[in-house]
C-alpha positions, -999 to +999 in steps of 0.1 A: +533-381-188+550-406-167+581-430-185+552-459-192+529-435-209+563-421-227+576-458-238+539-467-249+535-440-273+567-447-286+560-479-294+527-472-310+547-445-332+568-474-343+545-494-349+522-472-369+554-461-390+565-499-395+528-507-409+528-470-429+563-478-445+554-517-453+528-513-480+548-487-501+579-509-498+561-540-507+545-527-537+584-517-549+592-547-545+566-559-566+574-536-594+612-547-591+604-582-595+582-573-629+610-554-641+633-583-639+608-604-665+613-572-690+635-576-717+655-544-709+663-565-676+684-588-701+713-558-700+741-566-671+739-533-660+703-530-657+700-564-644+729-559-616+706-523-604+673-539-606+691-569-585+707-545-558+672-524-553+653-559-547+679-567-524+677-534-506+640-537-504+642-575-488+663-558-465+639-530-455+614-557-451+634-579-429+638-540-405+598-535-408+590-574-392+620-564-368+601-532-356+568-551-354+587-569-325+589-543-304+572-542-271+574-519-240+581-541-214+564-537-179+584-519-156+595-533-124 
């Protein structure tokens, strides 16, 4: 396998793991955002860890449409 070949599949891998990993994330994020209608949400503390995982979760987003950027660029 030549270093083309190599970068391509490496590239697919990433992009197959981005698209794996986005669906489960989203769907958490969905369920965070529910939680903070709850009443329970109402607590500070609860509030303040519901508030920090949403955050965390944007963040992994933001990483997944990063990764979807990747390319292998033509050699040469």
């Amino acid at each position: 396998m030549n270093h083309e070949d190599r970068l391509n599949e490496i590239v697919n891998l990433v992009r197959r793991v981005r698209h794996d990993a986005n669906n489960p994330i989203t769907a958490a994020l969905g369920h965070v955002q529910l939680l903070l209608d709850e009443p329970a949400a109402q607590d500070p503390e609860v509030k303040e860890c519901l508030v920090i995982v949403e955050s965390e979760l944007r963040r992994l987003i933001e990483i997944m449409r990063q990764l979807n950027e990747v390319r292998a660029e033509p050699h040469g």
